[in-house]
C-alpha positions, -999 to 999 in steps of 0.1 A, spaced: -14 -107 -49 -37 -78 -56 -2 -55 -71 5 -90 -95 -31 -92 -107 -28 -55 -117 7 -55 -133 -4 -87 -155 -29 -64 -173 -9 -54 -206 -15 -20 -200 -5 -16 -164 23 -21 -142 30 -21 -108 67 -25 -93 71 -42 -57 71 -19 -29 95 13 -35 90 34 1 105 66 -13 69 85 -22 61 89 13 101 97 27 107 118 -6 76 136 3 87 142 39 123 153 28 112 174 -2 124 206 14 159 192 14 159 196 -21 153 229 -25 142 250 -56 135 220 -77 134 250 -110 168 245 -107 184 217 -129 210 209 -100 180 202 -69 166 179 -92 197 157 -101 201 161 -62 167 150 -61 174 122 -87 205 110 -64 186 104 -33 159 84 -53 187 60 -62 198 57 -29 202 27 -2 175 35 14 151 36 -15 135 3 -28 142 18 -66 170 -8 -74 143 -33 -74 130 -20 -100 161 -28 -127 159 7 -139 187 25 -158 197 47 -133 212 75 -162 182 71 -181 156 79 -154 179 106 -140 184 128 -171 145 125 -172 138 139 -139 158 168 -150 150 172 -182 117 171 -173 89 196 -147 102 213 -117 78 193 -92 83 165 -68 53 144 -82 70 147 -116 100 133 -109 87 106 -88 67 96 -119 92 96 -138 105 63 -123 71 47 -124 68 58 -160 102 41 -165 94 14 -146 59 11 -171 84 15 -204 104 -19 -193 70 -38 -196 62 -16 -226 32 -6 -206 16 33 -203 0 32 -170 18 29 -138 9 27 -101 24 16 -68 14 -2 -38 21 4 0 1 -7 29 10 30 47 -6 50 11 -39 45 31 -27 66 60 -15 91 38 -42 98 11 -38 131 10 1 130 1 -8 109 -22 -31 130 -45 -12 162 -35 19 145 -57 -5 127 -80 -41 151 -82 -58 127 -108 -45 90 -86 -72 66 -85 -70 49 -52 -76 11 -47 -80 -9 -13 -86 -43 0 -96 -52 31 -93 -87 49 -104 -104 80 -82 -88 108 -79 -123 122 -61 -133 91 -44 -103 88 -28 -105 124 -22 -143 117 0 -134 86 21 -104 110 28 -129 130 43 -151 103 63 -126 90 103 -124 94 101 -85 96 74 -79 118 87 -76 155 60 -58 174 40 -90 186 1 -93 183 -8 -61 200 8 -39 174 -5 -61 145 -45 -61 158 -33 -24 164 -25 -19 126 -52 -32 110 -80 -15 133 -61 20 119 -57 7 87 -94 -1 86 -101 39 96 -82 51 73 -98 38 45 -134 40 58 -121 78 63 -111 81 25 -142 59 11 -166 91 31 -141 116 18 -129 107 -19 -153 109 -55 -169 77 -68 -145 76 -98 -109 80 -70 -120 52 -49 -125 19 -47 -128 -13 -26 -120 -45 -25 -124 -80 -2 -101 -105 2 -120 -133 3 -140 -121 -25 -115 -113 -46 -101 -152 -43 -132 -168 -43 -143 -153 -79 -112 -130 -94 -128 -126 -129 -157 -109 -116 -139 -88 -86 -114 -82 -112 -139 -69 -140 -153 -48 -114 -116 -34 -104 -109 -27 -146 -144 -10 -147 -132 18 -119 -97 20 -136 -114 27 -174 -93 -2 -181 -103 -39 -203 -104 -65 -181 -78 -90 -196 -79 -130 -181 -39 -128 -171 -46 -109 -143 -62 -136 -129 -31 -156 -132 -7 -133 -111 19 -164 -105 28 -157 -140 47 -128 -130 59 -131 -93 89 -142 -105 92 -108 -124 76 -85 -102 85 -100 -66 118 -96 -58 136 -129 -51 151 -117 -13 111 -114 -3 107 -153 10 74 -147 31 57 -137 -5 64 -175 -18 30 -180 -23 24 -153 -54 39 -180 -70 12 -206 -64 -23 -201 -76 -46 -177 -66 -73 -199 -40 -94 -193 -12 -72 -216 7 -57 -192 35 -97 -178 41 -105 -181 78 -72 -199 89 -70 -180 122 -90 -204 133 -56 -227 130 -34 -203 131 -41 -183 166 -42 -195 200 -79 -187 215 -68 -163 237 -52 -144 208 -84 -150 189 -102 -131 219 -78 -105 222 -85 -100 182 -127 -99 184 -122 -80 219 -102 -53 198 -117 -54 165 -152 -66 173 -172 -38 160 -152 -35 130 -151 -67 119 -188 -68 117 -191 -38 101 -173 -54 74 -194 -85 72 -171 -115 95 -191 -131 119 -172 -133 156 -168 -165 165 -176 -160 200 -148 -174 220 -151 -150 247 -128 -120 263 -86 -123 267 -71 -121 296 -75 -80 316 -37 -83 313 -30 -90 275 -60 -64 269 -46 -36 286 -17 -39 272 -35 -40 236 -50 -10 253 -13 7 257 1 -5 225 -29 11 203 -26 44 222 10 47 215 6 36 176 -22 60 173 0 90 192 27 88 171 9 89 136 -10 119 152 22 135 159 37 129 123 6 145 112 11 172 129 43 180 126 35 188 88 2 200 95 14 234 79 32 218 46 1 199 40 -19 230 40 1 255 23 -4 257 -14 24 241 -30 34 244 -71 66 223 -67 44 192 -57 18 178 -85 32 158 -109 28 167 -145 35 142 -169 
């Protein structure tokens, strides 16, 4: 909802989910020297790829490669290069992009992109873990989805303590549905941006901007309402909803939703809740560290200029 509202601001677009930022970043050594014309056509090649989201996008795949090697020798330039595409089909000079794992990785991010603005919104985990459930592609059952959004919630507390005034800035939900012209004036304010009234009318452009294969977004289509707020209620079993407030207790209050005081989950489902987290939590730390020295090292192939 939040990527529609932004790309139906005439100045701004935002393409459905792309995943190759985060897996170009991790495979960037693959491509070599990118001074050389040839690493970034290579470069260019794997963009276009299967397992990219970049055909989505209904780019001219010539077009946007002879731009990424016409143009800077760095990674972050050549990724931009497709958003800045992306942006010309609309007619529109500002780009950004939108992925759920960007949080975790903030500081990829603004190592590609140094001047990035960063935009989050946070929901009630209860609805959050709800929707996982729903969805075709999540497999990982409740314990993985509580899971996500109690690291999903660090990670952006972690960049709101870390990042300037003017590169962050957060959103609610329920807010944002219950009154979008003034969560949305606020959200133009940050960006240096007019707020224009379409972008409170993001149904207008699902059927541009949402790919047609994504059933379980059918309701960018529909109106934005406050209609889903809460729905856990309806939606989760109790002990489920206990399993949730067990888990995420502390930071659901932080962010401002009462518990509703059903009482604890069963030992059983919580220590396994207990297991899953550890494990999720274990394996971002180790693909952390295993480019702990990348992130460090100073890097001129990297920052995008544009």
């Amino acid at each position: 909802m939040l990527q529609l509202m932004l790309h139906a601001h005439p100045r701004i677009a935002i393409p459905p989910e792309t995943r190759f930022v985060l897996s170009g970043y991790g495979l960037r050594h693959r491509f070599g020297d990118l001074r050389k014309p040839e690493r970034r056509r290579a470069l260019a090649d794997w963009i276009f790829t299967a397992e990219t989201k970049v055909a989505d996008l209904g780019l001219d795949r010539d077009e946007v490669t002879a731009r990424i090697v016409a143009g800077p020798p760095t990674l972050g330039s050549a990724m931009g290069a497709v958003f800045q595409a992306y942006g010309r089909r609309f007619g529109k000079p500002r780009w950004g992009d939108k992925r759920p794992s960007y949080i975790h990785n903030v500081d990829v991010v603004l190592r590609l992109f140094p001047d990035a603005q960063i935009v989050t919104i946070t929901r009630d985990g209860r609805d959050c873990v709800a929707s996982l459930l729903e969805m075709p592609w999540h497999r990982d059952g409740i314990h993985k989805a509580i899971s996500a959004w109690a690291r999903s919630v660090d990670s952006a507390r972690r960049a709101e303590r870390t990042l300037a005034p003017d590169s962050y800035f957060a959103l609610r939900y329920e807010s944002l549905v219950q009154s979008p012209d003034t969560e949305l004036r606020r959200l133009c304010a940050f960006l240096g941006e007019d707020f224009d009234d379409a972008m409170t009318r993001p149904d207008q452009v699902a059927s541009v901007a949402v790919p047609e294969r994504k059933k379980w977004h059918v309701r960018t289509h529909a109106e934005v309402g406050d209609d889903r707020v809460g729905t856990w209620r309806e939606r989760l079993e109790p002990w489920q909803i206990a399993l949730c407030e067990d888990a995420l207790g502390d930071r659901l209050a932080a962010q401002g939703y009462a518990l509703s005081g059903i009482g604890t989950a069963p030992p059983a489902q919580r220590v396994r809740y207990a297991t899953v987290a550890v494990r999720h939590r274990l394996g971002a730390v180790r693909r952390h560290a295993s480019n702990a020295y990348h992130r460090v090292r100073p890097d001129a192939q990297l920052p995008a200029r544009l």
